[in-house]
Backbone bond lengths (Angstrom), bond angles and torsions (degrees), N, CA, C in turn:
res aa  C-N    CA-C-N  psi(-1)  N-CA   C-N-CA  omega(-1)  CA-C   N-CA-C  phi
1 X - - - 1.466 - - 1.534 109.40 -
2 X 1.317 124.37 141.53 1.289 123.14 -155.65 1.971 100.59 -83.48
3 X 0.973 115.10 155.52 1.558 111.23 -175.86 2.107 94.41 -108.15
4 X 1.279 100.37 121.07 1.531 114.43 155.90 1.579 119.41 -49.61
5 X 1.269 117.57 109.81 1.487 108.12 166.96 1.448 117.66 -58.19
6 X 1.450 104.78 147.47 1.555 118.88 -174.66 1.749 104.25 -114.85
7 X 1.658 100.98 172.83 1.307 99.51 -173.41 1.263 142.98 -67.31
8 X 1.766 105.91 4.53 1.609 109.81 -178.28 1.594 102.08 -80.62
9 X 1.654 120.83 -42.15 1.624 116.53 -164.59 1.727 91.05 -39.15
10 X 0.994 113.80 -55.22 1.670 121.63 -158.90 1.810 105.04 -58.99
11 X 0.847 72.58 -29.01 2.165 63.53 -165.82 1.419 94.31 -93.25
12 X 1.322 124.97 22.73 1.743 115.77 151.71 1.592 127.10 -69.65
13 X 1.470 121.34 172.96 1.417 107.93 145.46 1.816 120.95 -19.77
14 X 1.376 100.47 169.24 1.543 98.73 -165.80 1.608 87.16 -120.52
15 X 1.239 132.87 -21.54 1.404 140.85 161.93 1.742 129.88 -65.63
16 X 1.600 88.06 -13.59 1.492 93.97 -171.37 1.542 106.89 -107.16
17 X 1.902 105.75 -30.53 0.932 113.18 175.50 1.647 129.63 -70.62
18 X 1.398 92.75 -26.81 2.100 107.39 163.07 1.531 101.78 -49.64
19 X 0.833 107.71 -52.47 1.212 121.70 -155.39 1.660 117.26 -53.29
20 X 1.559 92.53 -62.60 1.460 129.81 171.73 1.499 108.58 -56.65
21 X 1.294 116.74 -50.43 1.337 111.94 172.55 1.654 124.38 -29.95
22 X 1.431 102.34 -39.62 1.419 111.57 -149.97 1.335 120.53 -81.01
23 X 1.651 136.00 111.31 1.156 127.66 -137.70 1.576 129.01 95.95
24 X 1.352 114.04 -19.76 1.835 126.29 149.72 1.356 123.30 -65.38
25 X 1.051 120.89 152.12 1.739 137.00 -175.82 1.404 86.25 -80.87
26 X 1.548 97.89 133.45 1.501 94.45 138.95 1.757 117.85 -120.99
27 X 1.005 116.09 133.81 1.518 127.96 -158.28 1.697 107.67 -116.76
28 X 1.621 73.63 110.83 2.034 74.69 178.37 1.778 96.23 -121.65
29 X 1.092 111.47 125.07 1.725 117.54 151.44 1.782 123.59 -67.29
30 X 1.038 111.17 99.98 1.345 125.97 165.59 1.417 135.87 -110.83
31 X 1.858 123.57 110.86 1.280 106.89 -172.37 1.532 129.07 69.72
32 X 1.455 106.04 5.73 1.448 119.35 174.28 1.276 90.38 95.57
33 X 1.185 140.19 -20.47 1.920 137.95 -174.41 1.528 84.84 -69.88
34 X 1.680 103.95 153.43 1.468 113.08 135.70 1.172 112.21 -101.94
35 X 1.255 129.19 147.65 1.662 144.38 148.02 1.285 127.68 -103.05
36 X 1.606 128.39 111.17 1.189 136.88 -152.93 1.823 92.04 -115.27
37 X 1.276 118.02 136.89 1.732 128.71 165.15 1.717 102.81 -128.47
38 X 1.647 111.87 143.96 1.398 93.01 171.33 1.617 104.10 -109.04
39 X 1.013 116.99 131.07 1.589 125.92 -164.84 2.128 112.12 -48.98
40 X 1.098 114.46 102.22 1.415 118.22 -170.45 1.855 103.18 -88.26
41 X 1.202 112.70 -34.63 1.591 103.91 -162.41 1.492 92.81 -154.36
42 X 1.426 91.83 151.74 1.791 111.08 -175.15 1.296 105.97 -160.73
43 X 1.801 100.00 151.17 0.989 96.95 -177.79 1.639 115.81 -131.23
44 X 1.921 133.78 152.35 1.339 96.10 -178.75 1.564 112.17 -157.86
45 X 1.461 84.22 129.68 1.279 112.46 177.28 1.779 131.67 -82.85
46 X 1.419 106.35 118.99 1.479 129.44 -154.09 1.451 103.48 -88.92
47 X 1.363 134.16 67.48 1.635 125.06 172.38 1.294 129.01 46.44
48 X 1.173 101.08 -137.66 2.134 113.68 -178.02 1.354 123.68 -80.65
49 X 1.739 110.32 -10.75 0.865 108.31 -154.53 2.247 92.19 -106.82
50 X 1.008 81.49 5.54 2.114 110.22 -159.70 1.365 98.35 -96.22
51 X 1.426 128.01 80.34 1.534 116.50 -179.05 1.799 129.45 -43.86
52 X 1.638 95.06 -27.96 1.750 114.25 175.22 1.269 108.25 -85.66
53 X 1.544 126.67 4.77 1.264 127.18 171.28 1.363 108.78 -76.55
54 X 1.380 117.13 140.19 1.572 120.79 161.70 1.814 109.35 -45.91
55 X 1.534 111.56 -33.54 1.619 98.01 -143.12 1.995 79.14 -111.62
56 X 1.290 120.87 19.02 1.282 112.47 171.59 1.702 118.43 -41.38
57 X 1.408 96.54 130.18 1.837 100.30 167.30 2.292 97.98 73.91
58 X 1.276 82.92 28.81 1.580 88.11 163.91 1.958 113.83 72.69
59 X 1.222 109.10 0.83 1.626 138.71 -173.77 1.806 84.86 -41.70
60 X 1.230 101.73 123.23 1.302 114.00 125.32 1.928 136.47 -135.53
61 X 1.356 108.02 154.54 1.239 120.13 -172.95 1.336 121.92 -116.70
62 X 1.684 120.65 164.72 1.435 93.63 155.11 1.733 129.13 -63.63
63 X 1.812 103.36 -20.48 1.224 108.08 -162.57 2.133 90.48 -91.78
64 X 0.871 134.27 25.22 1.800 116.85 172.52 1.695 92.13 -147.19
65 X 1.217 126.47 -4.23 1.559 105.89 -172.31 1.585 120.10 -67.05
66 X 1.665 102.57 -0.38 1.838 89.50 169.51 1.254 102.53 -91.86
67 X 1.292 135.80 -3.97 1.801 126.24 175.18 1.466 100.97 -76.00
68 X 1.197 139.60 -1.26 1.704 135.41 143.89 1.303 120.44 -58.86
69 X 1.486 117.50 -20.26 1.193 117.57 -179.79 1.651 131.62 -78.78
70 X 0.744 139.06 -153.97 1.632 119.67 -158.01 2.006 85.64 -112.81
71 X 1.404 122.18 178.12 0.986 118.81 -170.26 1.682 114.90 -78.92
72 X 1.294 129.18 172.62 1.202 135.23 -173.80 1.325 133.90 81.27
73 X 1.347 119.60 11.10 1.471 139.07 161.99 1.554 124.78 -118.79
74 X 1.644 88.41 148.96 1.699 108.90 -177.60 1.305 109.75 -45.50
75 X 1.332 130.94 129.08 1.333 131.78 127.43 1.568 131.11 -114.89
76 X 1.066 102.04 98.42 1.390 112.39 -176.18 1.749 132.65 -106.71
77 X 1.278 121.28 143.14 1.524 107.06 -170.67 1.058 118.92 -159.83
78 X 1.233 159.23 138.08 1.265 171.35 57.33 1.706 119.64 84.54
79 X 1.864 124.50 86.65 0.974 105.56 -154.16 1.795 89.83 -112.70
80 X 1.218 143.85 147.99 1.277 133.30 156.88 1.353 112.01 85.26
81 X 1.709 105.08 14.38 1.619 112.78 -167.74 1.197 117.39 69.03
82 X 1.706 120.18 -15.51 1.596 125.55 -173.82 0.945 134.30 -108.50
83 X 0.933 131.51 -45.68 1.898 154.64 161.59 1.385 121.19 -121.08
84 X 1.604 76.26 126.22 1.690 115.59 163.08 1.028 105.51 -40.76
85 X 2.053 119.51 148.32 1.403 109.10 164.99 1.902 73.87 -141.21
86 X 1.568 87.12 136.33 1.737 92.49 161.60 1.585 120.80 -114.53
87 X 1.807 96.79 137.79 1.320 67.50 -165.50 1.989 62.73 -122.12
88 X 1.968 88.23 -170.10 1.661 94.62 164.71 1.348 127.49 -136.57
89 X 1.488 129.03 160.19 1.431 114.58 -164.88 1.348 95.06 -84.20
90 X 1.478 97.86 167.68 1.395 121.23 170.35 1.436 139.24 -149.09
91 X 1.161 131.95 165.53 1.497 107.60 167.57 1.785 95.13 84.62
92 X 1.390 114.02 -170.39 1.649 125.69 -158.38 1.915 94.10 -88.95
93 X 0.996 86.38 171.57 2.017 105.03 172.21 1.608 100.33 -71.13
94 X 1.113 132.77 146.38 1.205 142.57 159.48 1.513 93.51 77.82
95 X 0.872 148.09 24.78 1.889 154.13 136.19 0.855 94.24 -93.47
96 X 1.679 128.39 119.98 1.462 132.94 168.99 1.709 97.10 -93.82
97 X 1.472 123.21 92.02 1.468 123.67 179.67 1.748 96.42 -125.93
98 X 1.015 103.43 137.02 2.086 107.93 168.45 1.622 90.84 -138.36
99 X 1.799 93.51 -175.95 1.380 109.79 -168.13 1.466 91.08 -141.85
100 X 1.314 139.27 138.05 1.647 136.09 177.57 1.320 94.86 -92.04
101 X 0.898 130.50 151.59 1.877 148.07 141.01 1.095 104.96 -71.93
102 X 1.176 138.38 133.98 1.441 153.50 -178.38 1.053 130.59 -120.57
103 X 1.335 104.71 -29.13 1.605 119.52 171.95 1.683 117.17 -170.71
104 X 1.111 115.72 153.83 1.744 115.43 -179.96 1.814 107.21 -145.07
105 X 0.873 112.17 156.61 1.525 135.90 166.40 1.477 130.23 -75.97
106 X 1.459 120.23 70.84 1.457 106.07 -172.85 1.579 118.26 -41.00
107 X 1.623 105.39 132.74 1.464 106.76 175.10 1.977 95.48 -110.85
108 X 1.178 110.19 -50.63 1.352 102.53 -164.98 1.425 105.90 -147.36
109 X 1.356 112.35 146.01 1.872 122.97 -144.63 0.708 134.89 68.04
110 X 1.105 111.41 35.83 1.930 138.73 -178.37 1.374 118.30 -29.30
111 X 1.465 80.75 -65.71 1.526 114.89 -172.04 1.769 111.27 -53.43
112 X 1.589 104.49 -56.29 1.088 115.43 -177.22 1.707 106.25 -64.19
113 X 1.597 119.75 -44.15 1.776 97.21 174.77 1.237 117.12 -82.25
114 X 0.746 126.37 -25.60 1.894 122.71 138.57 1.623 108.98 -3.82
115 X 1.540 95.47 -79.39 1.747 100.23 -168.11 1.376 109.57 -68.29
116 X 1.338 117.87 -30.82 1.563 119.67 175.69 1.496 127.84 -77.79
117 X 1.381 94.97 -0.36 1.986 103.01 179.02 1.850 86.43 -122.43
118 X 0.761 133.82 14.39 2.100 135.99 -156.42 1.647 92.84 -16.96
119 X 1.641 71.48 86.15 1.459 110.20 177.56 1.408 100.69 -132.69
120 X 1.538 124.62 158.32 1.254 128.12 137.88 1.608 131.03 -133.67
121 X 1.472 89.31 15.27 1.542 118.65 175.63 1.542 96.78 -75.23
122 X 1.300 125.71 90.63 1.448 137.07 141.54 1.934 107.71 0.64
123 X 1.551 89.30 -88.44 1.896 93.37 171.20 0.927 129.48 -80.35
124 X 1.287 117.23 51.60 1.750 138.51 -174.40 1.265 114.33 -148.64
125 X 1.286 119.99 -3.22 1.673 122.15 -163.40 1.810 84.95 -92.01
126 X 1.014 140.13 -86.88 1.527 140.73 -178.63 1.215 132.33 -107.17
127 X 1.402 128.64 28.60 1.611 134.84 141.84 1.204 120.04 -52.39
128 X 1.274 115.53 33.67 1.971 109.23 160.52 1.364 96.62 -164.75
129 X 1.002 87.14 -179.20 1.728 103.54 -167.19 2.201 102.66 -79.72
130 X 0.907 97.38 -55.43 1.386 106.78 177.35 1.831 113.98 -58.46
131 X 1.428 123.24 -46.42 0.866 163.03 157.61 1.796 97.00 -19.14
132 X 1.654 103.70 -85.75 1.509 100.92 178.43 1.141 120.45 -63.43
133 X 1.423 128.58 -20.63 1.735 138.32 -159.61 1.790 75.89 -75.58
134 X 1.399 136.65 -25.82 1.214 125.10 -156.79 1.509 97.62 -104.34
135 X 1.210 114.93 -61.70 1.714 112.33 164.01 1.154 123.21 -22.79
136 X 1.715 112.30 -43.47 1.506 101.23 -175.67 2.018 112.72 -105.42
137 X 0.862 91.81 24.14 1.477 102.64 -149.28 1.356 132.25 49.46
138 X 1.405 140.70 53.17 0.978 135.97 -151.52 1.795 98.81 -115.11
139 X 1.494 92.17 153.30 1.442 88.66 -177.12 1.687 103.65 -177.05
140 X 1.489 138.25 169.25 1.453 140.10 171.17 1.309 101.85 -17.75
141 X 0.929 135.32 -79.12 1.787 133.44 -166.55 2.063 95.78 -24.12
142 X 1.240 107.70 -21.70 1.647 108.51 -168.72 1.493 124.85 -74.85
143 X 1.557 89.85 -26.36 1.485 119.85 -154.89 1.472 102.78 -76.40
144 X 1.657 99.15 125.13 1.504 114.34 -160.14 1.428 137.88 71.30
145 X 1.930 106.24 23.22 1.501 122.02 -171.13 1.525 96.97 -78.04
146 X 1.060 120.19 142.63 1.540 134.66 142.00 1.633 134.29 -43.47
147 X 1.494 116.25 74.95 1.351 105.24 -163.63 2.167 111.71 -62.43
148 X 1.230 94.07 -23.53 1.227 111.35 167.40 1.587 122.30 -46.97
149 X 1.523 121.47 -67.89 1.451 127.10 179.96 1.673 102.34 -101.89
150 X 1.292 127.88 -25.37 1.744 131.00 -165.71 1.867 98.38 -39.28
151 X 1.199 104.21 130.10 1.848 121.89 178.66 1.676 95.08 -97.26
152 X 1.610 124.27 10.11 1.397 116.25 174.68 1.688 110.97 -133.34
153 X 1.020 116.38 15.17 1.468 119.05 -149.54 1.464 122.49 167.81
154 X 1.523 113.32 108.69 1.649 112.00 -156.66 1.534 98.54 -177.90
155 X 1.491 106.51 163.97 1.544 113.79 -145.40 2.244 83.29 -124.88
156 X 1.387 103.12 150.50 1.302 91.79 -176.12 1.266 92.19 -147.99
157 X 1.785 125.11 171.14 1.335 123.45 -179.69 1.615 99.77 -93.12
158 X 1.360 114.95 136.49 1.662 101.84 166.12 1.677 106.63 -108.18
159 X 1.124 77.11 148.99 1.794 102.68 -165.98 1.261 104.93 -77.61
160 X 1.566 128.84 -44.20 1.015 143.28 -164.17 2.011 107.57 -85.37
161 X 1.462 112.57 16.14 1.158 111.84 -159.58 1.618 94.30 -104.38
162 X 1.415 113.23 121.33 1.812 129.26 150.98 1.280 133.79 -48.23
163 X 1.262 134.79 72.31 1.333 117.80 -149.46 1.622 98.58 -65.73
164 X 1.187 101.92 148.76 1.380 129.02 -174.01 1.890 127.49 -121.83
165 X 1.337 105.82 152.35 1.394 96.89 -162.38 1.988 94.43 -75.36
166 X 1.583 101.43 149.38 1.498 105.60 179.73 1.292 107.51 -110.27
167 X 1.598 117.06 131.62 1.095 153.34 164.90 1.763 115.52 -47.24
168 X 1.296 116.16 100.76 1.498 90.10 -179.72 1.954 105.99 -123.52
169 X 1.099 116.45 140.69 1.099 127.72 -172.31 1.753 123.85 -154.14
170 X 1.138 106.80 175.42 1.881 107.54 -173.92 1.734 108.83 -73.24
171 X 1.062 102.19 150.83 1.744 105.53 -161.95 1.775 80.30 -85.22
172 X 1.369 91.82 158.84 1.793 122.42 159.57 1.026 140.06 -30.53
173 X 0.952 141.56 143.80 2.188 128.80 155.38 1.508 116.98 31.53
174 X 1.433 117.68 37.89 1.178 119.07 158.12 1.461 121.16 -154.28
175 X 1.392 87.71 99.61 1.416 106.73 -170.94 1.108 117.14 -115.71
176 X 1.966 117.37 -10.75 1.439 108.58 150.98 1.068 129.07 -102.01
177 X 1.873 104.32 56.67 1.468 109.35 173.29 1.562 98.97 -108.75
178 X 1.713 114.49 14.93 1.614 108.18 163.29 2.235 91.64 103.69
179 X 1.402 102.26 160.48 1.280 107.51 176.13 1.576 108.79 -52.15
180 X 1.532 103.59 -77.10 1.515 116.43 177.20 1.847 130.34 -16.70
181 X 1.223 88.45 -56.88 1.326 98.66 -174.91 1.943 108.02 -93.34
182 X 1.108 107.13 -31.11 2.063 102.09 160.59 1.256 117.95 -60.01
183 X 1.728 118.54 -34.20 1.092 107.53 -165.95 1.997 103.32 -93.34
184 X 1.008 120.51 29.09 1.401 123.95 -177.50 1.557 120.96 -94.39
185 X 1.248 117.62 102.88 1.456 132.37 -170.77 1.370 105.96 -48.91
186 X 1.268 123.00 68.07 1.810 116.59 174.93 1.413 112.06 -129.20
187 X 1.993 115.09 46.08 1.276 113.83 -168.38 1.638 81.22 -126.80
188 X 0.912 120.93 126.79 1.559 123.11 175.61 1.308 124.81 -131.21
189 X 1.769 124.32 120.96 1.289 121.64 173.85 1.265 108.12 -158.74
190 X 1.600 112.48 169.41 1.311 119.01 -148.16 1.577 108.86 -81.71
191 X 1.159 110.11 115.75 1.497 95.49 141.82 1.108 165.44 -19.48
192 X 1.712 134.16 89.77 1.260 137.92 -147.79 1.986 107.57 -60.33
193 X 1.061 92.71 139.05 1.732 102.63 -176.36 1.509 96.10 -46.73
């Protein structure tokens, strides 16, 4: 039976926890369905001190003030007017640090993120960040969930997982966070068998 992560994974490093992520369920209840992804790529972003961070230079907003919060909750938001990106907190209270999900592996409800991405491209249903927020239906209603206690949405160990060699490379679409900080290997995902 798969074990639910609890609140210590989260209040680690925010580098270790990208990391660690990779190869966990993420489990959302929808519509009485479950939908299971196993987490392939992550990405992670280091606070105020993180120019590609939302909460760089100590920033807060209405849209980042739950990444102040202690680790193990949704922060999710609205990029391009179109897609969701979820990411999750981490690390202590008052460290605004998260980690994005970037991509996952359908294991179970196939069918159903199938119909919710109207897709039938297998490796197309959640290879991006926007992508799964749509697979699973995820969206604002999320923002500030409890991955810890949430009865819709929660992170689990899979048993059935290979550990695999991890991929590390420069994160995404932020390139006006200056050379230094684009070129920083904190995008991590697994390695194809």
């Amino acid at each position: 039976m798969p074990m639910r992560l609890k609140r210590d994974f989260f209040l680690r490093p925010t580098l270790d926890v990208a990391q660690d992520l990779l190869g966990l369920r993420l489990v959302r209840k929808y519509q009485g369905n479950i939908l299971v992804g196993e987490i392939t790529e992550t990405e992670a972003y280091l606070g105020p001190r993180d120019l590609a961070s939302h909460s760089r230079g100590w920033k807060i907003t209405p849209r980042n003030y739950i990444e102040y919060s202690r680790g193990g909750f949704v922060y999710i938001y609205l990029v391009y007017g179109i897609y969701w990106q979820l990411n999750i907190t981490t690390y202590r209270s008052g460290v605004p640090e998260c980690v994005l999900i970037r991509g996952l592996r359908p294991l179970k409800g196939v069918g159903l993120m199938k119909k919710l991405r109207q897709t039938e491209n297998l490796n197309n249903i959640a290879n991006g960040p926007g992508k799964l927020c749509q697979a699973l239906s995820l969206d604002r209603n999320f923002y500030g969930e409890d991955l810890v206690k949430s009865k819709r949405i929660w992170l689990e160990k899979n048993s059935f997982y290979k550990k695999r060699k991890i991929i590390k490379s420069a994160r995404v679409g932020i390139d006006y966070a200056g050379l230094y900080w684009s070129r920083k290997k904190w995008r991590f995902r697994q390695a194809d068998e």
